[in-house]
C-alpha positions in Angstrom: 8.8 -4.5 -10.1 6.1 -5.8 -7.3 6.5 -9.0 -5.8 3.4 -9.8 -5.1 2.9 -13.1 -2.8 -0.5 -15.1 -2.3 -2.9 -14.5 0.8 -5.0 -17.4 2.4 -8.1 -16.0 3.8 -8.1 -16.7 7.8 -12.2 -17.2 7.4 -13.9 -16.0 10.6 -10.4 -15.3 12.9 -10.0 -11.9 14.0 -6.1 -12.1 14.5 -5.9 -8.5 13.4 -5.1 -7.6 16.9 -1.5 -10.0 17.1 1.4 -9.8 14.5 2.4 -13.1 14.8 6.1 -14.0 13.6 6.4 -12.9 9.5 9.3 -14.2 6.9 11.0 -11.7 4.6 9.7 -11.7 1.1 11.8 -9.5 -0.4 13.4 -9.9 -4.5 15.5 -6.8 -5.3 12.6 -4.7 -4.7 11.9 -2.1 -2.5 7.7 -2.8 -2.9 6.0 -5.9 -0.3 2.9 -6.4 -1.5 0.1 -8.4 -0.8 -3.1 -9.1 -2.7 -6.2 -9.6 -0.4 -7.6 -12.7 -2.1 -7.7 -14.0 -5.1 -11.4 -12.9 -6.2 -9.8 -9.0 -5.6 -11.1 -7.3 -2.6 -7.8 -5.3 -3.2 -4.1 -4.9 -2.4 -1.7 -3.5 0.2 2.0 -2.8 -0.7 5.2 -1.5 1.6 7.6 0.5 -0.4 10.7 1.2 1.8 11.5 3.5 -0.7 9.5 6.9 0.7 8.6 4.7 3.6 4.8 4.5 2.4 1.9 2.5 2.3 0.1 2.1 -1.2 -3.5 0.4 -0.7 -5.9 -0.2 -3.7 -9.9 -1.4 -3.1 -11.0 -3.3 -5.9 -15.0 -4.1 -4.8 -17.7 -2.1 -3.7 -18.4 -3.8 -0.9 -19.0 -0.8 1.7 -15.5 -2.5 3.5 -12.5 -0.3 3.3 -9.3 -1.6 3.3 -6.5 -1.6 6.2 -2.9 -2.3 6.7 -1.5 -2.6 10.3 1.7 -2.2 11.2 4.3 -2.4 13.5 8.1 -1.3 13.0 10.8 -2.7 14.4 13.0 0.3 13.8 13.8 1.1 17.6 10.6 3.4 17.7 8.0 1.5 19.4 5.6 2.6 16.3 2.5 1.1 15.4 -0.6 1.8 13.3 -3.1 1.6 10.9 -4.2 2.9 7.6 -7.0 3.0 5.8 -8.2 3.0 2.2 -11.9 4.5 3.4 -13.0 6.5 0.4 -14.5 3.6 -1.8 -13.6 1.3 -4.8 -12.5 1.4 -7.8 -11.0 5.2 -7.4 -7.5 5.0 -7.4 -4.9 4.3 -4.8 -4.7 5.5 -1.1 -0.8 6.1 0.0 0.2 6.9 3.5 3.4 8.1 3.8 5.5 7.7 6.9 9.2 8.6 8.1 10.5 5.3 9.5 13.9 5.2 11.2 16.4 3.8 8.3 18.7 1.0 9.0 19.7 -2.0 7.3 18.2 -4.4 9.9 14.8 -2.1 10.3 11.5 -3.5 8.7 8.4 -3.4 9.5 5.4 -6.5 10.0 1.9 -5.9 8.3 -1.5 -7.0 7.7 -3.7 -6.4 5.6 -7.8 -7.1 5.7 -11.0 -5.6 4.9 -13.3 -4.3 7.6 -17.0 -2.9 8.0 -15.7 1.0 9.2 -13.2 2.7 11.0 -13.4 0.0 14.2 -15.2 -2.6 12.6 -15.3 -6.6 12.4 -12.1 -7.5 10.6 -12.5 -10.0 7.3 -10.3 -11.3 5.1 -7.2 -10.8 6.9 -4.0 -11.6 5.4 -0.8 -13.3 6.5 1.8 -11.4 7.9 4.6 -10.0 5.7 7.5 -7.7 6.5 8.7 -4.7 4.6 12.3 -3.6 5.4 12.5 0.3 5.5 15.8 0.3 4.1 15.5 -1.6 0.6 18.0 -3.9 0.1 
């Protein structure tokens, strides 16, 4: 089961660079999701079970579609991922090996943006994932 929660679009703001503060959305589920608008540019969901990334692209827009992160795990760790290989063709997972722990979770973002280091669009609230479902 997804729980999938709404994203406002931050039109123009490039905030991609700050996780600012996120509440928990979890509901018995290990999957976070968050769909990037409601006219479908895509999705971005957190599964703390495997501790992956599952990212969909919905429009052929020549954007790809990118989830930052940031775990709060002890680590330090931070990234990206990108969905980069087009629309329409399945979903892009990156798989990670977060530190477990029943207070560990993780903040993320997802957006669209023109190439690897790109302007930012589209950019979604921030959510957090916990690494260990609860």
């Amino acid at each position: 089961m997804k729980f999938r929660l709404k994203a406002s679009l931050l039109t123009g703001a490039v905030v991609a660079g700050s996780l600012i503060g996120g509440a928990p959305a979890q509901a018995n589920t290990s999957k976070t999701c968050i769909p990037l608008m409601t006219w479908s540019f895509g999705d971005v969901c957190f599964d703390g079970n495997g501790d992956k990334f599952i990212m969909s692209d919905y429009r052929e827009d020549h954007r790809r579609i990118v989830v930052k992160w940031v775990a709060h795990d002890g680590s330090g760790r931070t990234g990206e991922c990108h969905d980069a290989d087009g629309a329409m063709n399945g979903a892009k997972i990156c798989n990670y090996n977060f530190r477990e722990g029943k207070n560990n979770y993780l903040e993320f973002v997802g957006m669209t943006r023109n190439g690897a280091h790109g302007t930012s669009a589209n950019i979604s609230p921030t959510l957090r994932g916990y690494i260990t479902p609860r």
